[in-house]
C-alpha positions as CSV (number, residue, x, y, z in Angstrom):
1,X,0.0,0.0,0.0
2,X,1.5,3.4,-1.3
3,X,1.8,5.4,2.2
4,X,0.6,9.1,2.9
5,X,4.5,10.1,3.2
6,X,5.1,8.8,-0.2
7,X,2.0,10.0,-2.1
8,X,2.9,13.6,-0.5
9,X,6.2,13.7,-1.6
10,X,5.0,13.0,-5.5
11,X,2.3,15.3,-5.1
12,X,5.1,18.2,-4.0
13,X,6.6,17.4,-6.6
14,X,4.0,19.1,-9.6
15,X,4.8,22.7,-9.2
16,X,0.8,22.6,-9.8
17,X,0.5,26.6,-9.6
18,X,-2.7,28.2,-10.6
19,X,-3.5,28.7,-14.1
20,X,-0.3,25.9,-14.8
21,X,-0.8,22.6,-15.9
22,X,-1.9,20.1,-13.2
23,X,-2.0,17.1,-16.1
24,X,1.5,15.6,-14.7
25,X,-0.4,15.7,-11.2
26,X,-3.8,14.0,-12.2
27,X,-1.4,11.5,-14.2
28,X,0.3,9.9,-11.2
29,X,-3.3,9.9,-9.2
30,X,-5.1,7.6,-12.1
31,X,-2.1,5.4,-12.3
32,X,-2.5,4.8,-8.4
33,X,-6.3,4.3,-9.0
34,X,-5.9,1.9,-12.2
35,X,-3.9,0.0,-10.0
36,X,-6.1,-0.4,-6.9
37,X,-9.2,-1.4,-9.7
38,X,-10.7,2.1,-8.3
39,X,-13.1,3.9,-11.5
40,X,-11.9,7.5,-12.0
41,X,-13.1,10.3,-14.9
42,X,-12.0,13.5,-15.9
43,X,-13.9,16.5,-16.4
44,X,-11.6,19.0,-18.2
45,X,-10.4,22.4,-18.9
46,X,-11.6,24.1,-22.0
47,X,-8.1,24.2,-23.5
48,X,-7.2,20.3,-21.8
49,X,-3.9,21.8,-19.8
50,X,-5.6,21.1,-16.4
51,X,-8.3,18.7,-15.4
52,X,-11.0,17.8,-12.4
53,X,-10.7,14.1,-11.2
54,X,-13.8,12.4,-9.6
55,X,-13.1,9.2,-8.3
56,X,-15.5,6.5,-7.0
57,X,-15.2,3.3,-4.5
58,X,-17.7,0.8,-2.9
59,X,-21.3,0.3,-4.5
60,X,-22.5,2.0,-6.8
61,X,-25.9,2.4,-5.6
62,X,-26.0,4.8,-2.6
63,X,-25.4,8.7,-1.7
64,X,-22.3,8.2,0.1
65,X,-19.4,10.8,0.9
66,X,-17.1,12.6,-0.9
67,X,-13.7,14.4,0.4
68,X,-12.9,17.4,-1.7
69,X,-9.4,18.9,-2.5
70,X,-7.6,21.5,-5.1
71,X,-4.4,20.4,-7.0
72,X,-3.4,24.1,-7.4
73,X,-1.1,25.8,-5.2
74,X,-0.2,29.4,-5.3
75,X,3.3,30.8,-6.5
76,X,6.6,30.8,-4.9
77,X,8.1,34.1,-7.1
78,X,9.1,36.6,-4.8
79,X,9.3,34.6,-1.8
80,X,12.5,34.0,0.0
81,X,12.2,30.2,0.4
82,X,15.6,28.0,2.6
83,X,14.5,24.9,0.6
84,X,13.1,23.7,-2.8
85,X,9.7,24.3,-2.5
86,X,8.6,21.9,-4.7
87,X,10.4,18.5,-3.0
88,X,8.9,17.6,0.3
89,X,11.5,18.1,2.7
90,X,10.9,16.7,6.7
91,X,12.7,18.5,9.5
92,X,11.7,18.2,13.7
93,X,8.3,16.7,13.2
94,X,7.4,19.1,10.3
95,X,7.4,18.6,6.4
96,X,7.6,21.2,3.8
97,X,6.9,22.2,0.4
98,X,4.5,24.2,-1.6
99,X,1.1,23.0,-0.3
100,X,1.9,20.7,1.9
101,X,-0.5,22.8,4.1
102,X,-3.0,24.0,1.5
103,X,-3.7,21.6,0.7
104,X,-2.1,18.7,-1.0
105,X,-1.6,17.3,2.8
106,X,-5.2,16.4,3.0
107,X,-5.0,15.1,-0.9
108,X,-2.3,12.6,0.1
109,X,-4.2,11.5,3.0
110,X,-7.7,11.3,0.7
111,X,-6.0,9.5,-1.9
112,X,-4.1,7.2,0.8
113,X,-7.7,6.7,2.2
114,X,-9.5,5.7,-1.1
115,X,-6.8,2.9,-2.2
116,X,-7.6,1.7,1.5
117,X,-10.8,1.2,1.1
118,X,-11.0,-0.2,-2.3
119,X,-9.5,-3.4,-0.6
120,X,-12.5,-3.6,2.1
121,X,-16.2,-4.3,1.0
122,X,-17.8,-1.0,1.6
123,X,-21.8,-0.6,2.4
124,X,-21.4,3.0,1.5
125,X,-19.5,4.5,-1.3
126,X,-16.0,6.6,-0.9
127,X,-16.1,9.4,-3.9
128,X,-13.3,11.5,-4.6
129,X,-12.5,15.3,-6.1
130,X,-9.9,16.8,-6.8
131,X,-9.7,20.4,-9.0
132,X,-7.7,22.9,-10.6
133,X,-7.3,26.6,-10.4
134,X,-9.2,27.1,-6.6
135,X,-6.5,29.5,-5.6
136,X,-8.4,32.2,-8.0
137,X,-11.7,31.7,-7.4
138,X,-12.8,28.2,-7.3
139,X,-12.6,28.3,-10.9
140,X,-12.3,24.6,-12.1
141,X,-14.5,22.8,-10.0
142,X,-17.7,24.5,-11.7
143,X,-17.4,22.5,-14.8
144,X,-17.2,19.3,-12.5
145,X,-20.4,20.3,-10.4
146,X,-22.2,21.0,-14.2
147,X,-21.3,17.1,-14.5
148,X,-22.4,15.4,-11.2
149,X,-25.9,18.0,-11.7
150,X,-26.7,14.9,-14.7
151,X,-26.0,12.3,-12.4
152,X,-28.1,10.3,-9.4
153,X,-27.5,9.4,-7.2
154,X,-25.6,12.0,-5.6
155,X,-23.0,12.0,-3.0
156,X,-25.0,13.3,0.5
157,X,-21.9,14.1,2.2
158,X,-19.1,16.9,1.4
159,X,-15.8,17.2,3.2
160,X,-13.4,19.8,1.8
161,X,-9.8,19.4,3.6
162,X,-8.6,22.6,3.8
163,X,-6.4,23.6,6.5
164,X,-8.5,23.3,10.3
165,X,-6.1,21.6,12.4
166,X,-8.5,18.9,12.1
167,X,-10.9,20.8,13.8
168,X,-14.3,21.1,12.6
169,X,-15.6,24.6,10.5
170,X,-19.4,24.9,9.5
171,X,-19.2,28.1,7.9
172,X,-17.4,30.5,5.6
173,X,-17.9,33.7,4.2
174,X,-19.0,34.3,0.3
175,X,-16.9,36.4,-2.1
176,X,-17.6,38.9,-5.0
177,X,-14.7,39.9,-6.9
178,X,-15.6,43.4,-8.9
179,X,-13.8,45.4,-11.0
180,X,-14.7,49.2,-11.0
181,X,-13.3,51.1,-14.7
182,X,-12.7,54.8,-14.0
183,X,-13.2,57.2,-16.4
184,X,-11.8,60.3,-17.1
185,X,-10.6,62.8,-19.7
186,X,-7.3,63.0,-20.6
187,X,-5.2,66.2,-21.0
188,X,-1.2,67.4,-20.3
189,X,-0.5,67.5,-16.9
190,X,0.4,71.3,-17.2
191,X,-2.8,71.9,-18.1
192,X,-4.7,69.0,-15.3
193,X,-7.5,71.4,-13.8
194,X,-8.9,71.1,-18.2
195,X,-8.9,67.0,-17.9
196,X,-10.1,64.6,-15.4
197,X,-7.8,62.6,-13.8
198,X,-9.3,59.2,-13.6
199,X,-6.6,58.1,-10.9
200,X,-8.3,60.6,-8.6
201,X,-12.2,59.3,-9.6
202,X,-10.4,56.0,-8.7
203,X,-9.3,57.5,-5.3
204,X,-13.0,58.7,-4.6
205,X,-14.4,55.4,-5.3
206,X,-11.5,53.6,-2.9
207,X,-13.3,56.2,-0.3
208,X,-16.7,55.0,-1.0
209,X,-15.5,51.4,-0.3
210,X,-14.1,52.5,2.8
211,X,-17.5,54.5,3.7
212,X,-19.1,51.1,3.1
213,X,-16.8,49.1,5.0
214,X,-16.9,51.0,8.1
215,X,-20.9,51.0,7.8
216,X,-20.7,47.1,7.9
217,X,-18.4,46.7,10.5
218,X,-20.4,49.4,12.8
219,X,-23.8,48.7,12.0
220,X,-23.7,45.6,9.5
221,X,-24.9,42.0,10.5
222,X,-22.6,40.1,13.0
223,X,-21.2,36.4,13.6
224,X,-18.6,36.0,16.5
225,X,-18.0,32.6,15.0
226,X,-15.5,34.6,12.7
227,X,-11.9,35.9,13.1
228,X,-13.7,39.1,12.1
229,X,-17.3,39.0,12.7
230,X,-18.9,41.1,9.7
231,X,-18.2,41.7,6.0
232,X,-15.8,43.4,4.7
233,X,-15.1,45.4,1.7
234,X,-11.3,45.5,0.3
235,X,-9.1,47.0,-2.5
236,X,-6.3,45.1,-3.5
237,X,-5.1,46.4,-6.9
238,X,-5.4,50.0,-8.6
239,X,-4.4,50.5,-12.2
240,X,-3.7,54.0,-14.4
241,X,-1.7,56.3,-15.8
242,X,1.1,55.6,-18.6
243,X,3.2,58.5,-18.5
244,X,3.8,61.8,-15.2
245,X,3.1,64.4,-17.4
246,X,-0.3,63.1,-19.0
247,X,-3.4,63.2,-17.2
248,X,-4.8,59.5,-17.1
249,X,-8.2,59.1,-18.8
250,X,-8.4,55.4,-17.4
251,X,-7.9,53.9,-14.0
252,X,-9.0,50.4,-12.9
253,X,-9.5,49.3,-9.3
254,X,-10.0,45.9,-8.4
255,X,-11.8,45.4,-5.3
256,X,-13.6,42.0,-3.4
257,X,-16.6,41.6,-1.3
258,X,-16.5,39.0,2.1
259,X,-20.3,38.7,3.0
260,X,-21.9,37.3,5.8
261,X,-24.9,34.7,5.0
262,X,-27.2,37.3,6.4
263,X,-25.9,40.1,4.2
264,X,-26.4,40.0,0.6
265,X,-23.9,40.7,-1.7
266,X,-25.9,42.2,-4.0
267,X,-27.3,44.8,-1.9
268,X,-23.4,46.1,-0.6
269,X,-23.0,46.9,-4.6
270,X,-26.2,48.4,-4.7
271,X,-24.9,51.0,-2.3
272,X,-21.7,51.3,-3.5
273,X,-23.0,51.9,-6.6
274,X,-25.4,54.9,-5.3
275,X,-21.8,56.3,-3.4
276,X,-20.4,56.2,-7.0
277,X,-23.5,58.1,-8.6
278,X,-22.6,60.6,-6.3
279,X,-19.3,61.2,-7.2
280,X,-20.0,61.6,-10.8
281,X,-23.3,63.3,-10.8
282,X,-21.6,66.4,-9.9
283,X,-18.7,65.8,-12.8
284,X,-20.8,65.2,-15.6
285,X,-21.9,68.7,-17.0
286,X,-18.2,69.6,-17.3
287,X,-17.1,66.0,-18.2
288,X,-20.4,64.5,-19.4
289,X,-17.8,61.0,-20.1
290,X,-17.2,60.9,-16.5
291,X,-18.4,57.5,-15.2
292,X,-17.5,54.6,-12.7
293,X,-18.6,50.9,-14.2
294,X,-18.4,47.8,-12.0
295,X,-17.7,44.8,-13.8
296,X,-18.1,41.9,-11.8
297,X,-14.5,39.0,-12.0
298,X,-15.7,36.5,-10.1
299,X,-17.9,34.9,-7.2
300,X,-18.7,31.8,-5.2
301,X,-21.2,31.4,-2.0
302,X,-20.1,31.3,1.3
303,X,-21.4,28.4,3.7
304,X,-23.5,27.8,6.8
305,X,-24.2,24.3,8.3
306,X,-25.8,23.6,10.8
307,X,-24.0,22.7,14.4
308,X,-26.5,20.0,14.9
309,X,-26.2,18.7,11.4
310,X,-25.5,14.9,10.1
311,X,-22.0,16.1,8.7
312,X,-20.7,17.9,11.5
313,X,-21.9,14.5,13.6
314,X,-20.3,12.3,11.2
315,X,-16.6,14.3,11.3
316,X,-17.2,14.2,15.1
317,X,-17.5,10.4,15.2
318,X,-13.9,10.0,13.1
319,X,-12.3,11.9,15.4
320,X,-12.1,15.4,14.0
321,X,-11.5,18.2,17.0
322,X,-14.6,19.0,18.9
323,X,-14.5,22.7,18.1
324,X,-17.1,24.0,15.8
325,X,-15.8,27.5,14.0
326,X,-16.2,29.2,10.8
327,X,-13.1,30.0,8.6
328,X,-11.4,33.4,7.4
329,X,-10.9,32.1,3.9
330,X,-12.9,31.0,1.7
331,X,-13.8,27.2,-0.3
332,X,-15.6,25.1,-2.5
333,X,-17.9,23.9,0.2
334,X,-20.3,26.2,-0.5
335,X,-20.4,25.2,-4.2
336,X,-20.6,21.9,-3.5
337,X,-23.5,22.9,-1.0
338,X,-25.4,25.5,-3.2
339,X,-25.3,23.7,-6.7
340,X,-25.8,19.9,-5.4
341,X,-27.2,20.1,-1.9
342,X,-24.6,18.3,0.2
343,X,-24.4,19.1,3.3
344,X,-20.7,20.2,3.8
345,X,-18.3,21.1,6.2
346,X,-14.2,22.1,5.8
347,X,-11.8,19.8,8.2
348,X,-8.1,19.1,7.0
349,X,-4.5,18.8,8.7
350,X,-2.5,21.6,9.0
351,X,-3.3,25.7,9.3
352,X,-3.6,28.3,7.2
353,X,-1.1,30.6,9.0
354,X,1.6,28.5,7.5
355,X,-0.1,28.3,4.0
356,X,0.9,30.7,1.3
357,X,4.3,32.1,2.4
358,X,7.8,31.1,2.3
359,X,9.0,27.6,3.8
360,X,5.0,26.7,3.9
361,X,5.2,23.2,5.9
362,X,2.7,21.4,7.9
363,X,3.2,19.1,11.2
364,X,3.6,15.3,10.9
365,X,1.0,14.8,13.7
366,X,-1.5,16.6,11.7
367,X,-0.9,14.1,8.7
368,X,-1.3,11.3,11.1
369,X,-4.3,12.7,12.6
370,X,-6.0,13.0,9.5
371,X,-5.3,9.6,8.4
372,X,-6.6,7.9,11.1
373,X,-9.8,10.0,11.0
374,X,-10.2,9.0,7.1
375,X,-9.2,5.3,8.5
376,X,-12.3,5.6,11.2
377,X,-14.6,7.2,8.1
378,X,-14.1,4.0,5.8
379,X,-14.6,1.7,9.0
380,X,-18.2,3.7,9.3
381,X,-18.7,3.4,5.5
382,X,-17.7,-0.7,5.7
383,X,-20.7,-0.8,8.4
384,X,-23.2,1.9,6.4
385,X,-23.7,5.8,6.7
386,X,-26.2,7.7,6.8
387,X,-27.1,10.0,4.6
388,X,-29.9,11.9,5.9
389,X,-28.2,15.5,5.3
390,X,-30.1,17.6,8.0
């Protein structure tokens, strides 16, 4: 039986970054799978450089539960890294390498997991996902979901393994990703009161943003389950201007929204968009071209199970942490939730505080902790689950 240790160390090994090629990666898992007799399929990417695994052991007749993970990993460029990133290296109870806390830790211990149980006679089947390009926006896994929408029956049961410290989270926030396109009129800096500078419409926007997100955090909804308990509104890249001494007519800014479940995206634009009427109402009979467009980039639900639901039961049986939170960052559980009904929930090895930086590394005991909860998850599945999702 290929061990956890071993599978990790190949899957370091595909420098899997987002928008890259994951095909080397989804290779090496369907040779493992031909070889344990375990049926696999691929849903891919338009132009066939990445590709979605789903994976399926035990009957076929049955809801069952499926454990979630991304392939992708995000960049190493600029990062000051003491080792290769992308060979597993194990040092005083830690191992590291790029993911080997987000989250290719919990994809060796899935995958260790399924060729496990395809040697036991399950009563309940084990499925398996794995997708590309979650790192910017939970991109790939939609065209998987439009597949497993044809199919019945369904798997009941959603575990993604990101990062808890094996601790069970119910919830996490949603995320709009907008773009807002300044614009302006352009004109030689020497003559800038003429033009409008579309760097400085930019500016006034950033400060309806920040209008908003001090509106949400004062007076918005609340939920102490989070780090920080309301929505926020951030800027995280602002483009114009081509040369000093011209007056930029155009000026992107690029700007998310982290919502609550009981506040709705939708209406946080609404007001930002009246904040940006504002600004150029009073522009408009001197620059009648003056205007402020939100684009929307991307955008994926957030999640809210239930404490008292079957999932959150279930990971409590195996031996996932007692603690119930809600997570900073967001997943594919709430995908998985809104666009198939499966009840999810997030519980993996490692934390996110070591994920995304230089020397990202994860502890062994976290590894072994989440194999011998997926261990006690196919013992429940030999003896029957179920799948009652409430």
């Amino acid at each position: 039986m290929t061990t956890t240790l071993e599978i990790l160390d190949r899957l370091i090994s595909f420098p899997t970054v987002s928008r890259s090629s994951n095909r080397d990666l989804i290779a090496y898992v369907t040779n493992l799978f031909d070889g344990a007799g375990i049926a696999w399929e691929l849903v891919e990417s338009t132009d066939g450089s990445r590709a979605n695994l789903f994976a399926s052991v035990g009957p076929k007749e049955g809801n069952g539960v499926l454990l979630s993970g991304h392939t992708d990993v995000v960049p190493t460029e600029g990062q000051s890294w003491s080792r290769d990133p992308f060979r597993l290296h194990a040092e005083n109870g830690r191992l590291y390498g790029r993911g080997t806390a987000d989250m290719k830790g919990f994809v060796a211990s899935a995958l260790s997991a399924a060729l496990k149980a395809a040697t036991l006679p399950l009563r309940t089947p084990l499925h398996l996902a794995l997708s590309y390009d979650e790192e910017i926006g939970c991109v790939g896994v939609r065209d998987l979901l439009a597949q497993l929408k044809t199919r019945e029956p369904k798997p009941a049961f959603c575990i993604v393994g990101e990062p808890t410290g094996m601790r069970i989270a119910n919830g996490h926030k949603g995320k709009l990703a907008l773009r807002a396109c300044c614009t302006g009129r352009a004109g030689h800096s020497a003559l800038a009161p003429r033009a409008l500078n579309a760097l400085h419409l930019g500016a006034d926007f950033i400060d309806v943003l920040r209008g908003e997100q001090h509106r949400l955090a004062t007076s918005g909804a609340r939920d102490d389950a989070y780090d920080i308990p309301y929505s926020t509104v951030h800027a995280g890249l602002m483009h114009g201007g081509s040369a000093l001494n011209i007056v930029p007519e155009c000026c992107e800014v690029d700007f998310e929204i982290r919502n609550l479940s009981a506040d709705d995206p939708t209406a946080i634009v609404a007001r930002i968009a009246e904040g940006v009427e504002a600004i150029v109402a009073s522009l408009r009979g001197e620059f009648p071209e003056a205007t402020i467009r939100i684009d929307e980039i991307n955008a994926y639900p957030g999640l809210d199970t239930p404490h008292d639901s079957e999932i959150v039961k279930l990971l409590g049986r195996i031996g996932a942490r007692p603690e119930i939170f809600k997570v900073a960052f967001g997943t594919e559980a709430g995908l998985f939730h809104n666009e198939l009904g499966m009840a999810a929930a997030i519980c993996g090895p490692g934390d996110m505080a070591q994920g995304h930086k230089a020397d990202e590394y994860i502890e062994m005991t976290q590894i072994d902790a989440c194999d011998a909860a997926l261990s006690q998850l196919i013992e429940a599945l030999q003896f029957g689950v179920s799948t009652n999702s409430r």
